[in-house]
N, C-alpha and C positions, 0 to 999 in steps of 0.2 A: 539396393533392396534393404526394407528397414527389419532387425535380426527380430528373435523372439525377445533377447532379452531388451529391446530397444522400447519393445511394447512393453516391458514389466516397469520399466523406467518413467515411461509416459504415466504409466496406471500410479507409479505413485507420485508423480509428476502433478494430477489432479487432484491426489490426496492432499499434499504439499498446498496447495492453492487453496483448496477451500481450508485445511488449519487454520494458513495464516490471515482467510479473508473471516473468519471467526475472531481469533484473536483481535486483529485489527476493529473490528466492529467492537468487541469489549472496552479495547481501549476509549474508543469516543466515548462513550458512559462513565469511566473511571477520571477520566481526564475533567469529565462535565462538575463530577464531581471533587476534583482536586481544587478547581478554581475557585469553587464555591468556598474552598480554604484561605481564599487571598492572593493566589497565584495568579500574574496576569499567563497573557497565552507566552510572551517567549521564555518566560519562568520555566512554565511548562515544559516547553519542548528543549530547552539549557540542560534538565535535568534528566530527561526523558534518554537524551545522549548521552550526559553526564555518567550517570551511575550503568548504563550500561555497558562505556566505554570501560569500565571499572573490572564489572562483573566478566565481558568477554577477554580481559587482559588476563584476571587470573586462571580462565579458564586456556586459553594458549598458554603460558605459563605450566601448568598441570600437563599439556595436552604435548607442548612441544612443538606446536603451529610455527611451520614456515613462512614465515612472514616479506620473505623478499621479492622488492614489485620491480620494473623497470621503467624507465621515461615515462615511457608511453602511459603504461596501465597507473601510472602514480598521477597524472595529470588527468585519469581518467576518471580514476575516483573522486580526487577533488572535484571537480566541475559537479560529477552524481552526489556529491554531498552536499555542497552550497545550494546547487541548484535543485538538483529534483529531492532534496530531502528537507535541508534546514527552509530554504525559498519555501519548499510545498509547506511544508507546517509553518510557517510563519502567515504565508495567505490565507494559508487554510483557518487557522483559529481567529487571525486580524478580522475576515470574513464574518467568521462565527460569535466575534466581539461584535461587529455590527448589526447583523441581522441572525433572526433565527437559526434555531440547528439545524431543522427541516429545509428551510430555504439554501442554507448554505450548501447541507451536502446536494442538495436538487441539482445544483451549477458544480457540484464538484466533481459531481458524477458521469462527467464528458470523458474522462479520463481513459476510458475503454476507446471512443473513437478519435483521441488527442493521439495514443498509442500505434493505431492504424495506420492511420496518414500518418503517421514520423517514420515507422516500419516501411510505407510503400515508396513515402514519396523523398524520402530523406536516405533511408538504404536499402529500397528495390526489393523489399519482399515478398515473395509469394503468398497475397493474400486470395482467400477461398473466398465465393459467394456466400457459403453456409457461415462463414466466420463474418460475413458481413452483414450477412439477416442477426445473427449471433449479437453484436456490437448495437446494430439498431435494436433489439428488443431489449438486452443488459441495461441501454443506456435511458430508453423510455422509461425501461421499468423502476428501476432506481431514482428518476425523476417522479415519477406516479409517485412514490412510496415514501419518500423528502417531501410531497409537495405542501407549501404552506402557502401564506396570506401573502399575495402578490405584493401586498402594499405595503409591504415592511421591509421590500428592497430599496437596499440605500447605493447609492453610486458606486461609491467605494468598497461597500460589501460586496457589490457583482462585480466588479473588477477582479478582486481578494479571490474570490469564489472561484473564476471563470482561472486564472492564473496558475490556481490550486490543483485545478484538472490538467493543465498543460503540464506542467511542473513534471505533475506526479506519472503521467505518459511519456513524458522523457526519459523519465527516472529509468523505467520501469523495460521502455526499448533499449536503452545505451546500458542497463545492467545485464541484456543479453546478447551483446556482442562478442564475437568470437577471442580476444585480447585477454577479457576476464574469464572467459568461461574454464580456462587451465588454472588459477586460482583458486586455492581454497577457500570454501565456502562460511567457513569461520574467520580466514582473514579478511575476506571482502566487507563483512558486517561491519567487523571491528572497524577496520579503516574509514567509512562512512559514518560509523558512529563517533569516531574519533574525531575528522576534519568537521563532522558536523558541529563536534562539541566545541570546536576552537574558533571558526566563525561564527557560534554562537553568542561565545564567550566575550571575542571582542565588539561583537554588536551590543552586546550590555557593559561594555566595559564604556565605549563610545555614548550611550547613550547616559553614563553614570548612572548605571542600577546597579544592584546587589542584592540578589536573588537570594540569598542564604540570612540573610538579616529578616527574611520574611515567611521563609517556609515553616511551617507547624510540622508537630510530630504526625499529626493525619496524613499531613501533608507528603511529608519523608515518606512514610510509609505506603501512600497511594502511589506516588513517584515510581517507590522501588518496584512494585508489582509491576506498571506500566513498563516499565525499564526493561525489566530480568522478562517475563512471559510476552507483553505485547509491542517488543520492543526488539530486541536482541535474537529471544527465537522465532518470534513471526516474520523476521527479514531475512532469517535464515530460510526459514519456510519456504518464503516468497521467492529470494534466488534460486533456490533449487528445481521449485516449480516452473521460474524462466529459461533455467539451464533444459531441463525437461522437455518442457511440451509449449515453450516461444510466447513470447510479452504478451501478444493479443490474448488468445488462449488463458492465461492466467490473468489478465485486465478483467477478463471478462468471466472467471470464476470468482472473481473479487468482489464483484457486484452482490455477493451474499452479505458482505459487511453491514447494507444499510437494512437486510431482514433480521439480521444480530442485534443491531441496535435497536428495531423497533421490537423485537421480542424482550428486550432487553429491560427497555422503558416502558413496557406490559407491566413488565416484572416489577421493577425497584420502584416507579414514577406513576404508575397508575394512570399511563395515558391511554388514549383511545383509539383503534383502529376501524378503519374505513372500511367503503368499497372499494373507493379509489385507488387504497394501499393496499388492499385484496389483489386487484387488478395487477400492479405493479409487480406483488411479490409474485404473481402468475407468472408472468413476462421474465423476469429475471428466472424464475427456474426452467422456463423454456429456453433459455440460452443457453444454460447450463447445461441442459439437456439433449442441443443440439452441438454444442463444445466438447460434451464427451460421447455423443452418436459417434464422430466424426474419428476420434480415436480409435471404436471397436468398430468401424469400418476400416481404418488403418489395416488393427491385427487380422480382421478376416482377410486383408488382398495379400498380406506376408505367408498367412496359413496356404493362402491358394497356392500363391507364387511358389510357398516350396514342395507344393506337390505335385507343381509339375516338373 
């Protein structure tokens, strides 16, 4: 039986999720404009881990974070940092160097049902029909809302793109396995931000770049915002939302990111919205809307259950 406080947990469990799918959507805007500085995308994303790995050390420092992992959970983070973080952002942006930002995130935006089937078919989840009408509307509608010029797909940006949404569905199931979820929420970041920053570092050391030889003061300073708010706390955010109310569930309040961004790009860029995109952001808040039905039908069958 799930308790009351299990539901107060949940309720901020969806708060948690849509933050971080806010912040995250700021972030693509910030970042659009960080390159515009000269930063190629693994610049971006070197630094992105770089200064947050920084900001989260001093703050455990301050805080007194227990930082002790074991075998298991230390091999576990590795893999969720290489793979479903520094991998995602490296496809993600490689993508978004080929083709449009519309089109990019259109393919990136599988990630809700990349999540599902890794959940179902990979470790046996109980997924719900409403979670999967949920998944197909998220994931339509955030393609409606990206949607750009068919014809400016390049091979290897739909490769980047499609990879970008696997990645980031990994990431996002294997951060809510039962191993981590006794971890603090502070050290998990850290350590993701940390191994990211280290296979970052040697993927530009390999490819002899040097990222610091090129970044502007704009630049620094877009970095650090990205870093410290859409970075360090939006991932705290987002574990806790996973820890809360499970990958799918939070996949799929994520799908707000790409109505951030186009509110966003209203704002700063002066672009223009559709019907199409009308459409889309409909669809994506119907998901939302049936992601968190599903929650206060939880607490009402806990209410019943303890009255009888």
């Amino acid at each position: 039986m799930t308790s009351v406080g299990e539901g107060k947990g949940k309720r901020k469990g969806y708060i948690y999720a849509i933050v971080s799918s806010i912040l995250f959507g700021t972030k693509a805007v910030l970042v659009k404009i960080a390159m515009e500085t000269g930063l190629t995308p693994i610049d971006v994303v070197f630094f992105r881990f770089l200064f947050a790995t920084f900001v989260l050390g001093i703050y455990i420092l301050i805080r007194h974070t227990d930082l002790h992992l074991n075998k298991g959970q230390f091999w576990q983070l590795v893999f969720l940092a290489i793979v479903g973080y520094a991998m995602m952002n490296l496809t993600y942006y490689g993508a978004f160097h080929r083709m449009s930002v519309s089109l990019t995130g259109m393919l990136h935006y599988i990630y809700p049902a990349a999540a599902l089937v890794i959940a179902r078919m990979v470790f046996h989840d109980n997924i719900t029909k409403k979670q999967c009408i949920a998944v197909i509307l998220a994931v339509g509608g955030a393609m409606l809302l990206s949607l750009g010029d068919i014809s400016q797909i390049d091979p290897w940006g739909l490769v980047f793109a499609l990879l970008s949404g696997i990645f980031y569905g990994t990431y996002a199931v294997g951060l809510g396995r039962p191993a981590l979820k006794e971890l603090d929420g502070i050290a998990i970041v850290f350590y993701l931000c940390l191994f990211s920053t280290v296979f970052l570092g040697i993927f530009e050391g390999i490819r002899g770049l040097n990222p610091f030889a090129i970044i502007s003061l704009e630049g620094l300073v877009l970095m650090l915002v990205v870093a410290i708010f859409c970075t360090a706390f939006s991932m705290m955010m987002f574990r806790q939302a996973i820890v809360a109310i499970g990958s799918v569930s939070t996949t799929i309040l994520s799908t707000l990111e790409p109505i951030t961004v186009v509110i966003l790009s209203l704002i700063l860029f002066d672009e223009s919205f559709n019907i199409v995109m009308t459409l889309g952001a409909l669809l994506i808040l119907i998901a939302v809307g049936l992601t968190v039905e599903r929650q206060k039908q939880e607490k009402s069958r806990v209410k019943n259950d303890e009255t009888l």
